[in-house]
N, C-alpha and C positions, 0 to 999 in steps of 0.2 A: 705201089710196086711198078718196076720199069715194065712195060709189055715181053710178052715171051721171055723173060726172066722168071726163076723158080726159086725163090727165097726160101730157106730155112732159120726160120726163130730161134731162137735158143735164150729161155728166161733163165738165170738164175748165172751165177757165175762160181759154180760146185767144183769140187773135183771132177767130178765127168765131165762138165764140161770145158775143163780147164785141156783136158788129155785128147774131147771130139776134138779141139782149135788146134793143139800140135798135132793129129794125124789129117787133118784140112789143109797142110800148107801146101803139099802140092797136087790139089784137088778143085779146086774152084776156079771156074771159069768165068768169061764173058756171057755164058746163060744161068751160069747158079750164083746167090746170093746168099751171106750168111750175117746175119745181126745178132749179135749179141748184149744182152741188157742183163745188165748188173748194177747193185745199189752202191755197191764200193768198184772203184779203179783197181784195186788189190783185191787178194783172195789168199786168207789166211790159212794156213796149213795147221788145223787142228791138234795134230798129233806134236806138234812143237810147241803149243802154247805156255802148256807147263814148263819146258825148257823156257821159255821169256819171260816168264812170270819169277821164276828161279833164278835169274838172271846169267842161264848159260848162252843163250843167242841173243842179239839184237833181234828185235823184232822184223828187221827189213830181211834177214836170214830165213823167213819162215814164212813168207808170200812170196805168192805171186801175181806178176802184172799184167794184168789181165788185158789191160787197152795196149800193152804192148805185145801180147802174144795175140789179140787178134788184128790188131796189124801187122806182122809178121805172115801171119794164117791168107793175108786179104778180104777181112773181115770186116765189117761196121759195128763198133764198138758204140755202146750208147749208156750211159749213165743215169739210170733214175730209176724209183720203184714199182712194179706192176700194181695197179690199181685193181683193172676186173680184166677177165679170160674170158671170152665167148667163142667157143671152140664152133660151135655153128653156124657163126655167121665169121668165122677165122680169122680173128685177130685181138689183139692184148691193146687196153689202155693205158698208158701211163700216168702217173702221179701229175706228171706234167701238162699231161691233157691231149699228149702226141699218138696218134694210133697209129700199130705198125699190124698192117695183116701179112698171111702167111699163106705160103702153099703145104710147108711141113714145121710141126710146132715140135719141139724139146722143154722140157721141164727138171731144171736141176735146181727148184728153188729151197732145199734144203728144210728143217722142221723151227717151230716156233718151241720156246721151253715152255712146257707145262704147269700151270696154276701160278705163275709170274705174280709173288705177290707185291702189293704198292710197296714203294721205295726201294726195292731188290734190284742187285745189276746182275740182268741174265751176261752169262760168259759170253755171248755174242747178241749184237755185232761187237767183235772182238776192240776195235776205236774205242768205242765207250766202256768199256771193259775197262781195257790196260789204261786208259785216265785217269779213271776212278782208282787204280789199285795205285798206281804208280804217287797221286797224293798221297792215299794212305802212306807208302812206302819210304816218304820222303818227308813226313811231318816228323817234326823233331821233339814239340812241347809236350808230347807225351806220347805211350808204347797205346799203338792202334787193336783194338778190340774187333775181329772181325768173325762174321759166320758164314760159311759155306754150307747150303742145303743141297742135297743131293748125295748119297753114296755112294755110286756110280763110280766107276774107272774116271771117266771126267772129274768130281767131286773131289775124289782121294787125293786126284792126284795135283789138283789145284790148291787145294790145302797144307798137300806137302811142299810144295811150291813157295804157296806164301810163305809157312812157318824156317822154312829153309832161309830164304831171301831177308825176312825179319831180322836173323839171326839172334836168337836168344831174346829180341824186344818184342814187346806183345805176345797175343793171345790169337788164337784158331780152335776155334770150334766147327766138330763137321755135327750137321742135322742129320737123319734119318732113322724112317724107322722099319726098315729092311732092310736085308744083307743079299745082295745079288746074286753073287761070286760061288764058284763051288767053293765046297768046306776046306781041300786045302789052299784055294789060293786066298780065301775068306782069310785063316790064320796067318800067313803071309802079310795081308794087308794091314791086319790086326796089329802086329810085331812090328813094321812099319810106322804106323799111324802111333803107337807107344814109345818108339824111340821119339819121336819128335814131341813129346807131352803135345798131342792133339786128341781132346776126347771129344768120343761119341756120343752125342744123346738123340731120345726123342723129342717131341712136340716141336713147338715155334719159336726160333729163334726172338729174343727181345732184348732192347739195351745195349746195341753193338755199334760199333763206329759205323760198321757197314756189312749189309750182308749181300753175296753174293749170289745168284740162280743156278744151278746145275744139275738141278732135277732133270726124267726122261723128257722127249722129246713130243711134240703134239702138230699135228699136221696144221697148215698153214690153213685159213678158214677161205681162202678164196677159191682152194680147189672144190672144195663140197659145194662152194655158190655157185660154179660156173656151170654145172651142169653135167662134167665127166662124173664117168660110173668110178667111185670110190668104195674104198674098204669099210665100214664099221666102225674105223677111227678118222675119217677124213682123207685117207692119203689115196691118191691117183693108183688104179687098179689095172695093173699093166700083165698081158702074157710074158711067154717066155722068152719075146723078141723085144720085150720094153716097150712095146707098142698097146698104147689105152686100148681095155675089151672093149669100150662103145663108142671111141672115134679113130678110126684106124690112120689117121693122116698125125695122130698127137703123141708121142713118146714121151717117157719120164724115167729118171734114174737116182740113185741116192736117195736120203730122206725123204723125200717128196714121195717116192713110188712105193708101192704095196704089192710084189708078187704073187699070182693067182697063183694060189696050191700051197703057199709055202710060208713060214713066219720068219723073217729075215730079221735079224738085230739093225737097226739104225746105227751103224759107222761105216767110219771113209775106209775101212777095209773093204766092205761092200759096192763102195761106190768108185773106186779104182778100178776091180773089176768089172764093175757094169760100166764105166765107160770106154771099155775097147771096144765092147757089144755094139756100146749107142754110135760111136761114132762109125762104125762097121756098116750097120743098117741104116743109118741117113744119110750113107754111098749107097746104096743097095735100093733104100726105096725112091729115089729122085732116078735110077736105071730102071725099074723097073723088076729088081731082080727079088728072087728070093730071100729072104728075112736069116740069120745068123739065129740058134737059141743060145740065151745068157743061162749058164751052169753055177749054180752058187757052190761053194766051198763046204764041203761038209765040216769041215772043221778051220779056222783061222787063227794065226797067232795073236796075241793078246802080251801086250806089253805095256804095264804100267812103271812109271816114275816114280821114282819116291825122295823126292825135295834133290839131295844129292845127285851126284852122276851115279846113282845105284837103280835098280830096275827090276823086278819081279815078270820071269817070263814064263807063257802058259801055254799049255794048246791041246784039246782034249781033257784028256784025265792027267795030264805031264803038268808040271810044274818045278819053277828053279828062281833063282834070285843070282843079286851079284854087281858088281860093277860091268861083268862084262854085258850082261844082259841091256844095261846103259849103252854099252856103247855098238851093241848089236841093234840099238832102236835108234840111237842118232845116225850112223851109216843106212840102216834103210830109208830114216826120214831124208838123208840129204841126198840120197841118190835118187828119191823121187823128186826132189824138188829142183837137182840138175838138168833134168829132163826138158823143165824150161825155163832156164837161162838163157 
């Protein structure tokens, strides 16, 4: 680090941190420094996947660019995967072997899928994803056989997706053996998931062209190595300022963090929010100033896809379906992702 410069880290290339880099652009100085390290140049917008998979968006419609938005920011954009965190002697090693220390570290490195079995493609990293689906998709000598595990709002609705985009070729089967959903958006999903002949079963998928991950999510194992005070599951144990209970200089947002008091669901509805916070307070602690609290939502909209431009909308105890509900979640998904163009 340059002398008398004050770098700010930022691992992971999340939605929060996609939204600290747009509210950094006219913030950084000749004394503060800001790096960003991510394993992909893009950052895929989750909530669009299904839509790509479905073939309503090009895939280039549903990221963003990340080395272009921290260059815009005046940021140092770095390309590679974090190896090990040593929050006490401050600084991240790279895959590469490059150490970058810090004065102030951020953590949006997102969740790993849980019990990832051999030869399964977890839905992210989204590249090797949409490769693998896009052969299936395009093989012709015969109708592709595939399993989706997971029954999840992710699960469903990647399923409906494929089965959609197949159109009437092949086979979709979804795995699981719980129902998450309240009872009636459970029925919704059901009616759904029945229009498209996609049945439900238990056990372990076997015999498939391909099966795909979409199980819940599971914290990455290098936060519990490094020494921050974590949750019971792995994930980074942050107040109500997103700042870690036992290194006050380390913040985290999205999947990666675990709010003290409270049991937050793992999606980018949560991590949109937490990062006006994050980026808030990592103006705040580099001044010296007092800390913002992050307020989580007591209740969020929830909007699933279902193969078609049709969509199943939720929030609380409300529930509704419809095409319009589609198109009430594409204009939200593209007004966020206007934001940075």
């Amino acid at each position: 680090m340059t002398p008398g410069v004050t770098r700010i880290l930022l691992l992971g290339g999340g939605h929060a941190h996609a939204l600290v880099l747009r509210r950094f652009r006219k913030f950084l100085s000749k004394y503060l420094e800001v790096v960003l390290v991510s394993a992909d140049a893009v950052h895929t917008y989750s909530g669009m996947v299904p839509g790509v998979v479905a073939g309503h968006y090009a895939a280039a419609e549903a990221q963003i660019d990340l080395a272009r938005l921290a260059r815009d920011a005046g940021a140092r954009f770095v390309q590679g995967r974090v190896l090990r965190l040593d929050p006490d002697a401050k600084h991240a090693v790279l895959e590469s072997g490059e150490r970058l220390g810090y004065k102030v570290l951020s953590l949006n490195l997102g969740s790993v899928p849980a019990g990832l079995a051999a030869g399964a493609i977890p839905a992210k990293p989204f590249e090797a994803f949409f490769a693998r689906w896009r052969e299936l998709l395009e093989q012709r000598e015969r109708a592709p056989r595939i399993a989706v595990v997971g029954a999840g709002a992710g699960g469903v609705e990647l399923a409906m997706a494929m089965k959609f985009a197949l159109a009437g070729r092949g086979e979709v089967v979804l795995f699981s053996d719980r129902d998450v959903f309240p009872p009636a958006v459970s029925a919704r999903v059901r009616r759904a998931l029945g229009r498209l002949a996609i049945e439900v079963r238990a056990g372990e998928p076997a015999a498939f062209d391909a099966t795909f991950w979409v199980t819940g999510p599971a914290a990455p194992p290098m936060l519990r190595e490094s020494g921050l005070r974590t949750d019971d599951r792995g994930y980074v144990l942050v107040d109500a300022s997103l700042r870690s209970v036992s290194h006050p200089d380390v913040f985290a947002a999205g999947d990666n963090a675990s709010l003290e008091g409270a049991a937050l669901p793992k999606s980018g509805v949560y991590a949109v929010r937490q990062g006006a916070v994050l980026a808030e307070n990592l103006k705040r602690v580099v001044r010296g100033m007092e800390m913002r609290d992050y307020v989580p939502q007591r209740a969020s909209l929830s909007l699933i896809s279902c193969g078609a431009k049709y969509a199943i909308a939720s929030r609380g105890g409300w529930s509704a379906e419809g095409r319009w509900a589609w198109w009430w979640k594409d204009w939200i998904d593209r007004r966020w992702l206007r934001g940075f163009a």
